[in-house]
N, C-alpha and C positions, 0 to 999 in steps of 0.2 A: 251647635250640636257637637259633642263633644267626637273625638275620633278613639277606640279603643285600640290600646299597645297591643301590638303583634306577641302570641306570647309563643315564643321556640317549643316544640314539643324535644325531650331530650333525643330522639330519634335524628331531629333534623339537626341539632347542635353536632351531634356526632356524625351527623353526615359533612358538614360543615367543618369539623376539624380534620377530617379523611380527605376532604375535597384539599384543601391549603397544606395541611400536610402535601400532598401528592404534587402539590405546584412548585415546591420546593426545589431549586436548581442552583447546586453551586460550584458548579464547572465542573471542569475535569478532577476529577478527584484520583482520577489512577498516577499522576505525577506533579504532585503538590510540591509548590516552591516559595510562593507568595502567601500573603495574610488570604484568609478563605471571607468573604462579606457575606459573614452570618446575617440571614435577616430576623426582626422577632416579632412581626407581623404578617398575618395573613391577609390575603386578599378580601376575604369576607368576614374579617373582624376579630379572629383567635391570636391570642399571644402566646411569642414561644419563649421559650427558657432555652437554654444549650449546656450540657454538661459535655467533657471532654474525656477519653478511657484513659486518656494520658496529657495532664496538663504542660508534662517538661516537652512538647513536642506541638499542640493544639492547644489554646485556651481558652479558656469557654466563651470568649469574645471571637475567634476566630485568627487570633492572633497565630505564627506561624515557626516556630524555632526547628529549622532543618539538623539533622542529627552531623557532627561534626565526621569530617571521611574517614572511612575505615571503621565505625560502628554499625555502616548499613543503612536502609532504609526502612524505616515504621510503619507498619501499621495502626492508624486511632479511630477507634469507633467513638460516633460523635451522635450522643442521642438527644435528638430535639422532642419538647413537650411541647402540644397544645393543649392548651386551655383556653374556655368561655361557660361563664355559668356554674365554676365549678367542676367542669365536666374537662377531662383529660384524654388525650388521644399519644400515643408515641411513634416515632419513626430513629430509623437506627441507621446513619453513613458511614462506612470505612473508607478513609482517608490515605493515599499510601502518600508519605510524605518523604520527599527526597534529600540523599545525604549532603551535604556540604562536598564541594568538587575538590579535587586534592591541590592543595597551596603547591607551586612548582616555580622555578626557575629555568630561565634559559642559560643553555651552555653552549651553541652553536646557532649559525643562522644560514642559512642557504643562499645563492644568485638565483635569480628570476630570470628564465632566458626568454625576449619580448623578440617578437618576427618584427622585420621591419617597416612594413606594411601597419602593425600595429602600434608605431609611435605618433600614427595621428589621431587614435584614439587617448583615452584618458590612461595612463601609466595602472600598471596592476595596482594596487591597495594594499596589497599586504604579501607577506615571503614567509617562508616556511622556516621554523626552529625549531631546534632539538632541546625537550626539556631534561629535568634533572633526572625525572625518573625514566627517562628512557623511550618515552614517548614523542611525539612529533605534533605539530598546532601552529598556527597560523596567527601572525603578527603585523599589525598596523608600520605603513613604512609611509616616511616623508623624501620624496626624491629631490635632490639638491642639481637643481642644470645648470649649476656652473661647477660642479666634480663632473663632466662629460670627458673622455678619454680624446686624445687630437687624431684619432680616426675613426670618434662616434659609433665605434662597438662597446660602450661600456658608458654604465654611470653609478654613483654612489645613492643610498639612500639612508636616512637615521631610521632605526628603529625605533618605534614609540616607546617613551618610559626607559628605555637602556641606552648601555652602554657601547652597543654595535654597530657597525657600519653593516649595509648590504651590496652587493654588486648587482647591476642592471645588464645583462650580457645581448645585445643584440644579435640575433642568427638569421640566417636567408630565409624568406621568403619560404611557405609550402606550396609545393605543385598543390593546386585543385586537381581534383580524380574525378571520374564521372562516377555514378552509385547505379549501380542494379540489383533492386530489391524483389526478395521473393515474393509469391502473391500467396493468400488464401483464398477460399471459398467457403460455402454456406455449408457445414456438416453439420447431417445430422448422425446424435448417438444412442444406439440400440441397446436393447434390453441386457442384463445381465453383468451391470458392471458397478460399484460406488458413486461412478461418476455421473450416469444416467441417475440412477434412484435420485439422486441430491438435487440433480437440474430439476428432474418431473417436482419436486419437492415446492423448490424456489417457483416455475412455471405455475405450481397451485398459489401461492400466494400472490402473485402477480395479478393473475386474474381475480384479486379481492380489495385489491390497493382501490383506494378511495382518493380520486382526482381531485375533487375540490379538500381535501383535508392537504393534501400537498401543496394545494395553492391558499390555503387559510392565511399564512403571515403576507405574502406575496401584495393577495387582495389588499387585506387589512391596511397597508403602508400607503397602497394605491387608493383608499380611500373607495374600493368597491367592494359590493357586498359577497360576503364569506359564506353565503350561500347554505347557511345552517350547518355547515360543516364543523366538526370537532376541531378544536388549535393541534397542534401535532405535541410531540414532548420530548424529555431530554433535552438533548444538546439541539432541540429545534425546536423546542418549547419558544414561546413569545416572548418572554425575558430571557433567552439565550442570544447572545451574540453572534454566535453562528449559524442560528436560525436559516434557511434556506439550502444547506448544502443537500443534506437526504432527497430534498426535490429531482437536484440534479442528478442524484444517481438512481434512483429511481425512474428519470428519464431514461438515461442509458441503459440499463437495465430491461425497460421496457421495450425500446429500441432492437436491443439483440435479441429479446424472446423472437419480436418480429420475426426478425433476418433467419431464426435458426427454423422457428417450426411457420412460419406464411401463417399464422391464423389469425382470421381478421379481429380478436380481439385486443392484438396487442397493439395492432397497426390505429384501432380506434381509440385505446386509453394514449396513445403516444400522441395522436391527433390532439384529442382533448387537450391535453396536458402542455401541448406547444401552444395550440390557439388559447390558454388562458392566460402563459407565460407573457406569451406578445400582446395582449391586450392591457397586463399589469406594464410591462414597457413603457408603451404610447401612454396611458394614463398617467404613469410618474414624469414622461416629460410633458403631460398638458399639466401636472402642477406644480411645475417650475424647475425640475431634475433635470440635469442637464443630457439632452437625447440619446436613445439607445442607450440607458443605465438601467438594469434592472436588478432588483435582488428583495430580500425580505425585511431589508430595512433602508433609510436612508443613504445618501452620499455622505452624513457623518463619518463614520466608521473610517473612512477613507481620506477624509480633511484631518481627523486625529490623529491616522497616520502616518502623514506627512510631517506633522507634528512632533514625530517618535513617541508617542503616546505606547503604554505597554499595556499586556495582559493583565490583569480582566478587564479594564476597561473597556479595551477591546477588544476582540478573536479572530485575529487572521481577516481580513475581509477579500483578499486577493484569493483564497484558497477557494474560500465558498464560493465568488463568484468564477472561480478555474470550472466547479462540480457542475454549474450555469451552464458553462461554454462548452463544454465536454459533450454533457448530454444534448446540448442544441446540437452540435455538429455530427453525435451518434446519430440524432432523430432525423438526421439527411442522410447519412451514408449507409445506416441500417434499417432504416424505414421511408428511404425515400420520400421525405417531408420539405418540402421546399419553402414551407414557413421558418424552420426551423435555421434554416441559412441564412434569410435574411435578419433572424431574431442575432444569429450570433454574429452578423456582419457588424449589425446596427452597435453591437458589445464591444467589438472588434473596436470600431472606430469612437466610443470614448472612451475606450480604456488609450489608445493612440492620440490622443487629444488630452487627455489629464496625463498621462506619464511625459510627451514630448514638453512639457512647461517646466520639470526637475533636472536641479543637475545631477552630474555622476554620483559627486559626495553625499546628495541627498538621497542616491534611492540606493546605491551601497550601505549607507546605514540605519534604511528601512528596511531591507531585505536580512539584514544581519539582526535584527531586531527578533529572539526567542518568541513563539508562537506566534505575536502580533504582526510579525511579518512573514509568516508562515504565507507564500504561493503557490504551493500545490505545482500543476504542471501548467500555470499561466504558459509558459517556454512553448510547452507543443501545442495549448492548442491556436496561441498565435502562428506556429510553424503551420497549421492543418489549415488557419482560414489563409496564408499565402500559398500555400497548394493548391487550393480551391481555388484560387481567385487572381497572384500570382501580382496581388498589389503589394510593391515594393515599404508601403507601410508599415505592413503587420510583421514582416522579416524585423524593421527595423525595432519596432518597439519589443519583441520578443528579446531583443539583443541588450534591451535595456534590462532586462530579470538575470543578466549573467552575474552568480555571486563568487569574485573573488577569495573569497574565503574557502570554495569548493572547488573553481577551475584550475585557481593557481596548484595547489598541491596535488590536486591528481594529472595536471598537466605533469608536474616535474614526479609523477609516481611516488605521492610520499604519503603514506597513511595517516592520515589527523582526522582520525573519526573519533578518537577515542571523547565520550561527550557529546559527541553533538547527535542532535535527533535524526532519526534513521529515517523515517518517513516524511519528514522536512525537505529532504536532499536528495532523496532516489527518483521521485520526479524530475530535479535540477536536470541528473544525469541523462536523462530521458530525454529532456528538453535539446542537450546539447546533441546527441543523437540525432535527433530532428533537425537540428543547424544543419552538419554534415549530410544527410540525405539530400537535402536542398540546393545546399552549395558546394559540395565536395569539397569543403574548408577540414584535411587532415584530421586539425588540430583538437577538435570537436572528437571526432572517432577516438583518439587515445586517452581522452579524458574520460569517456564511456568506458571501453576496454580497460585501461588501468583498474577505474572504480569497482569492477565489475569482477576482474580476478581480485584484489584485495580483498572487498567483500564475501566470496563466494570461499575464498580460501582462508581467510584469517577473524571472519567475524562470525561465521553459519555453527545453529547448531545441528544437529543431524537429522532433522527433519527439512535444513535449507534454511529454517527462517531464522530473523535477525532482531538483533536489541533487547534489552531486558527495561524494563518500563519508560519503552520509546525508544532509549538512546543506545547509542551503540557502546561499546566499553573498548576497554584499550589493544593494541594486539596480538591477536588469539586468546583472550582474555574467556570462558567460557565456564569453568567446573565455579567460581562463586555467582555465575549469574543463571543457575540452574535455579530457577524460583517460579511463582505463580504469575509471575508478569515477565514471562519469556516469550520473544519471538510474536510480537504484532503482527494479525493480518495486514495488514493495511500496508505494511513494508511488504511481504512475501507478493502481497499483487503486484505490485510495481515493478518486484524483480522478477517479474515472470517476464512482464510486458519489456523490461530489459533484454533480457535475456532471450527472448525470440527475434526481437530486432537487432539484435547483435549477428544474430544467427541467419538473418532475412542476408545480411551482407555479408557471413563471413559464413558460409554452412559448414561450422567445425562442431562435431557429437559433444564435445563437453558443456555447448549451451544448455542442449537439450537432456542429456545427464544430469546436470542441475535442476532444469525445470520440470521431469516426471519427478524427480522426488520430491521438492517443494508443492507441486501440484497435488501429487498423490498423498503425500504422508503430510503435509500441515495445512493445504486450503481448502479438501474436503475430509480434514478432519476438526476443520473451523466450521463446515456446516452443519445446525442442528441438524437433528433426525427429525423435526418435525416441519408442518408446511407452515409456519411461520416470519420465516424469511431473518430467521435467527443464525447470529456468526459470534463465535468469539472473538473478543478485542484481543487478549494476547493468547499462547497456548499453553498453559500450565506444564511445564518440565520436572520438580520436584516431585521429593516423594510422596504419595498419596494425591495425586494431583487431583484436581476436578474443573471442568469445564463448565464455563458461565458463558450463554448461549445472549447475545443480546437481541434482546425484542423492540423496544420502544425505550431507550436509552437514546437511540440514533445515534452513535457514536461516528466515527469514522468507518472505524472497520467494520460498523453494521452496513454502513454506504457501499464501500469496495464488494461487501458479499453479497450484497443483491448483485453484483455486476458478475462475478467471478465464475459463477456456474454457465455461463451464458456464455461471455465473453473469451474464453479458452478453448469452448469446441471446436473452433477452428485453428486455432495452433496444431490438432493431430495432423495435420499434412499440410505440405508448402509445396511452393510450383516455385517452378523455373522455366526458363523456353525450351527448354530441353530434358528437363530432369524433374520427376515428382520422387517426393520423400515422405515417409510414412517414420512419423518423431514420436509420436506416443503409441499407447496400446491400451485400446478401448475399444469395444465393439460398436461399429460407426460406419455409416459410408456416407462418402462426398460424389458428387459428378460434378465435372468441370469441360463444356466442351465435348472433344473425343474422347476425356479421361473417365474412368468409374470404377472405384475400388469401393469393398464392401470389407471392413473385419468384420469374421463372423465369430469371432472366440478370441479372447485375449486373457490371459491370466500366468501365474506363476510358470507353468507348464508347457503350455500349449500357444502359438499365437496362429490362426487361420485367415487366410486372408483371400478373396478373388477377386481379379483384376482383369480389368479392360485398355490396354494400352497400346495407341498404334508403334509401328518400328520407331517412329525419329525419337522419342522419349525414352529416355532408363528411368528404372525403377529404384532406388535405394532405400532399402529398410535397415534402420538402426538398430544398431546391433547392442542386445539389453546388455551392461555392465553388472547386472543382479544375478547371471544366469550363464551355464556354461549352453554351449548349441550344441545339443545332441544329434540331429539329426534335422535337414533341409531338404523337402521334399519338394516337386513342382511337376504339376497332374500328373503324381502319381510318381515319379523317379527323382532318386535319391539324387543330391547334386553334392561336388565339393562344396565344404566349407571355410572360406578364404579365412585370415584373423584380422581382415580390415577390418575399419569402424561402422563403415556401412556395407550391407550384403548387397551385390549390384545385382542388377537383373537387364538385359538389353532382349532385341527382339518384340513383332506383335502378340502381344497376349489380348486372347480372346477368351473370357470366361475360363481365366485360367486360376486356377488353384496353386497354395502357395503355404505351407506348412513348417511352423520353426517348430520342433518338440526341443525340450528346455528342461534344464535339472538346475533348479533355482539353489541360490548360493547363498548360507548363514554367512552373515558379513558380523563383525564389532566395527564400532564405527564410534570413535573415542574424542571426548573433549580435547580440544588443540593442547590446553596447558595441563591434562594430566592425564594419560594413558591408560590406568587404571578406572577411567570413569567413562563407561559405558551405552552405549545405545546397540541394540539387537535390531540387523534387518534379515529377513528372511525373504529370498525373493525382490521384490520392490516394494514388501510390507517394512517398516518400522515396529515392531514388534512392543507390547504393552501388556504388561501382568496386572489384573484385576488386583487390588490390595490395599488397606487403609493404614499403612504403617508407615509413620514418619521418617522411618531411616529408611537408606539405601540398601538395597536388598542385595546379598551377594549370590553370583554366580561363578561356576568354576568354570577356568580357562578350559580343561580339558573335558570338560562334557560336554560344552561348547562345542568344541572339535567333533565329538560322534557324531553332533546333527540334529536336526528336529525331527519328532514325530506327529506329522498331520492326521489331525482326528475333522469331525464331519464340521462343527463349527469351531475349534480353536486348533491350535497349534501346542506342543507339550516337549518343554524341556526341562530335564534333569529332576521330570514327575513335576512339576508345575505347569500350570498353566498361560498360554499367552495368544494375544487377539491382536490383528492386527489396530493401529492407532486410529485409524478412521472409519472402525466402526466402533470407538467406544462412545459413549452418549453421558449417561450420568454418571457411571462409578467411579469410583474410585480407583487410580491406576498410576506405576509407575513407568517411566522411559527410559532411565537413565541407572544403571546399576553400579556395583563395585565390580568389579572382574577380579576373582581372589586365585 
């Protein structure tokens, strides 16, 4: 009997070319550098064609020609066709494609000054030079031990490729310091602020997240069933290489909903989500992965690595499984999950079991390896599970992820970011942070510290954040990298997370000066306005700018914004054994103990506060940099107003009241390398004109000067209009003007 051909209704063909269309994944495309591996089959049968908007730049093969420096970086929309049957289907990618790095020479080289303690370890890698244009970058060094000086303070090294000599200067030993860090607690935040709207926002989506679609590739590799679950997409699609990371932030994510609001939903989806992670675990080591290895694809990724295998064949496999270990050690510490310890113990111990097998030379030039050796904050969360646990291993193998390329120069304070990826490194820094807590090893803290003023002073635009498509540019480099690809989430979280643990050890107001306005003005102006659980990847600074919310891209920085609303509630106040501090300005209260402050109003004007605190504690509220203090009231009676940084407060308050009235200050706030280009804050708003006009808009210096006039929903100056930046959503809007 014959069998009759299945005959396509055109309905299902075109569903069929929509479907494969939509599986379509061809990496990161926000900073193209390599040929792109166009595919021209679909999964269910369609062939595609690829045309290119710009062949001198993309070609219709996929082929890759980077624009030579100093033309810029492109834009190329790249339209792929399906066809079957005649029947056609289109999709449309833009591509930003990066410029050629600038050709430089070196014209100086710098000494490496090594402690002596540290000559039993492997000599630095590389020493800092001065290029031609004025810039500073790090250099491969061969040290020669027979140039040693005859009292072994010194030695020579060759530069790679030149013609320099380096000096190796030996200095004393650093005292260890003991570390006493601040603590937080569980806040929560009340009604009437951007910052609560956007949590409640994220908290709605949260409770929609679908457990087994997180665990969909997990399963799959594991060889258990996917439980009818959808594959995820994006950059965790099943053909993506870095499949699995969104999981783990998602965990974490889900973890501090816990911590912040107790509701047992989130404490169940974090349950879930742990007991199916460790079940993929043990399953990949019954077939045959080597124990406690888990992630969403094989131990390949990681055997290529070793390899120095690059981007795309690979994508970072260290970073995703960092997002792994992050979220296991959240889902202990903020959900009190005790599976979740042993999942990241069991992580712990082979990642310390494949790293202890490399030498120095090998994992320095896997770590230095662009994207494919991209790590993430491997550094802390080995530093987290020797906190927890206090095994001398995990110190150890953490110390194996130190990249010379990043400690040497910011040891010796020498800016060489210009180039390198922003978000690659700001965990590093993190990491070393974590060293120094642990061991009071100095050397660790000034490598944070340096990075951290360099950064905040000669790379931020005036929202805080940093990089223009990823990387950071040269220094104070800021009026040409005003573009659509300015200032990555994903870098702005991490400087957050810097910048409080800097603060946890050193309580000096310009941490947290930095971090309300990064917080305030670019990471809840990265949150959509919808409960989607959408973030932008960078935040458009140019004229006409417009914000691209990501939903189901799964980027990076969609990962950090599930985490971000959640994760920072507790930054508004820090403990001490003797001293609470009140660092932001949110309507919130905490209890800790004998402590319990409530803000009941925070805003431009006004902040109100009542507090519960016995005698042995002071009170110190930070004192806003956006606003002059008119007036300090406390129940009820005027007090002076000191001009310290913080306003102290000693004595038992009991249900006392505490009142700052405020005359918030028009600030300009100007690109490092051109004074004429502008950013308007008002208050601790960043201020943004609704507007779809490609140029830059001029405002006049002295009308500037009179002042704003606040109307019910906007702000108006010089008869225009302006909002602040985190609450624009769709339009069109500029941040950055001409000051004429």
């Amino acid at each position: 009997m014959e069998m009759e051909a299945t005959v396509l209704t055109t309905e299902k063909i075109e569903e069929i070319l929509l479907s494969d269309l939509a599986d379509i994944y061809l990496g990161n495309l926000g900073t193209v550098d390599t040929d792109l591996q166009l595919p021209f089959e679909g999964k269910r049968g369609s062939r595609f064609s690829w045309q290119t908007g710009e062949i001198l730049f993309i070609s219709n093969e996929g082929k890759v020609t980077r624009p030579t420096f100093g033309v810029g970086n492109r834009e190329v929309n790249l339209e792929v066709t399906a066809s079957m049957a005649g029947i056609t289907k289109q999709r449309i990618f833009t591509a930003t494609v990066l410029e050629e790095e600038q050709k430089t020479t070196i014209v100086k080289v710098y000494p490496v000054h090594v402690q002596k303690k540290d000559l039993k370890k492997s000599l630095p890698s590389v020493c800092v030079a001065k290029l031609d244009n004025g810039e500073y970058t790090t250099v491969e060094v061969a040290w020669n031990q027979q140039y040693v000086s005859k009292d072994m303070s010194s030695m020579q090294g060759q530069v790679a490729g030149g013609k320099y000599l380096v000096e190796l200067i030996v200095i004393e030993d650093f005292e260890t310091e003991p570390v006493h860090l601040l603590e937080s607690y569980a806040t929560k935040l009340l009604p009437n602020s951007p910052f609560k709207d956007a949590a409640d926002r994220m908290l709605s989506h949260l409770e929609q997240v679908d457990i087994d679609q997180l665990l969909y590739s997990f399963r799959e590799v594991a060889d258990l069933s996917t439980r009818g679950a959808k594959p995820m997409t994006g950059w965790d699609a099943p053909e993506c290489n870095l499949k699995g990371h969104t999981t783990g932030h998602y965990l974490s994510s889900l973890s501090l909903a816990a911590y912040a609001t107790k509701n047992p939903i989130y404490y169940e989806k974090v349950e879930a989500l742990v007991n199916g992670l460790r079940e993929c675990q043990l399953a990949l080591a019954d077939k045959g992965m080597h124990e406690g290895f888990i992630s969403a694809y094989s131990e390949k990724q990681f055997d290529l690595l070793e390899k120095f295998t690059t981007y795309p064949t690979i994508w970072a496999p260290y970073y995703t499984l960092d997002k792994l270990f992050q979220g296991l050690l959240d889902s202990y510490q903020y959900a009190d999950n005790e599976t979740g310890l042993s999942a990241a113990v069991a992580l712990g111990d082979w990642t310390t079991k494949r790293l202890a097998k490399l030498l120095p030379e090998q994992l320095n030039k896997m770590w230095s390896i662009y994207i494919a050796g991209e790590f993430g904050g491997m550094i802390s969360a080995l530093m987290r599970l020797y906190h927890l646990t206090h095994e001398e291993k995990y110190l150890n193998t953490a110390l194996l992820f130190e990249n010379d390329k990043l400690f040497v120069p910011m040891a010796e304070n020498f800016d060489t970011l210009d180039g390198v990826h922003a978000n690659q490194h700001i965990p590093q820094i993190l990491g070393a942070l974590d060293i120094y807590e642990e061991t009071g090893e100095k050397k660790y803290y000034e490598i944070a510290e340096n990075f951290w003023q360099i950064v905040t002073n000669h790379h931020a635009y005036s929202i805080g954040g940093v990089g223009e498509t990823e990387m950071f540019k040269g220094h104070g480099a800021i009026r040409n990298y005003i573009t659509s690809k300015s200032a990555e989430s994903c870098a702005s979280h991490n400087l957050l997370k810097l910048s409080r643990k800097l603060f946890d050890i050193h309580p000096d107001k310009a941490y947290m000066d930095y971090y309300e306005n990064v917080l305030h003005n670019h990471l809840l102006s990265a949150a959509s306005h919808s409960c989607d659980g959408g973030t932008t990847y960078f935040m458009p600074l140019e004229p006409a700018a417009h914000k691209h919310f990501d939903t189901d891209e799964n980027t990076c920085c969609h990962g950090t914004g599930l985490e971000t609303l959640l994760r920072f509630q507790k930054d508004i106040y820090a403990f001490a054994d003797d001293t609470v501090y009140v660092n932001l300005f949110y309507p919130s209260e905490v209890k800790a103990k004998d402590i319990a402050i409530r803000q009941l109003h925070a805003d431009n004007h006004r902040i109100e506060l009542v507090v519960d605190l016995p005698a042995s504690k002071t009170l110190k509220i930070r004192r806003p940099q956006w606003a002059d203090l008119l007036s300090l009231t406390v129940s009820g009676q005027v007090k002076e107003c000191s001009d310290m940084d913080y306003l102290v407060f000693t004595g038992e308050m009991v249900n006392t009241k505490i009142i700052l009235d405020l005359k918030p200050v028009v600030r300009l706030i100007a690109a490092n390398d051109d004074p004429t280009v502008c950013s308007i804050a008002y208050g601790r708003d960043i201020l943004a004109e609704i507007s779809e006009s490609n140029e830059y808009q001029q405002l006049s210096f002295e009308k500037i000067k009179k002042g704003i006039v606040e109307k019910n929903n906007y702000y108006q100056l010089d008869g225009r209009q302006f909002v602040p930046l985190n609450q624009i959503n769709e339009q069109s809007y500029h941040v950055y003007f001409q000051i004429v």
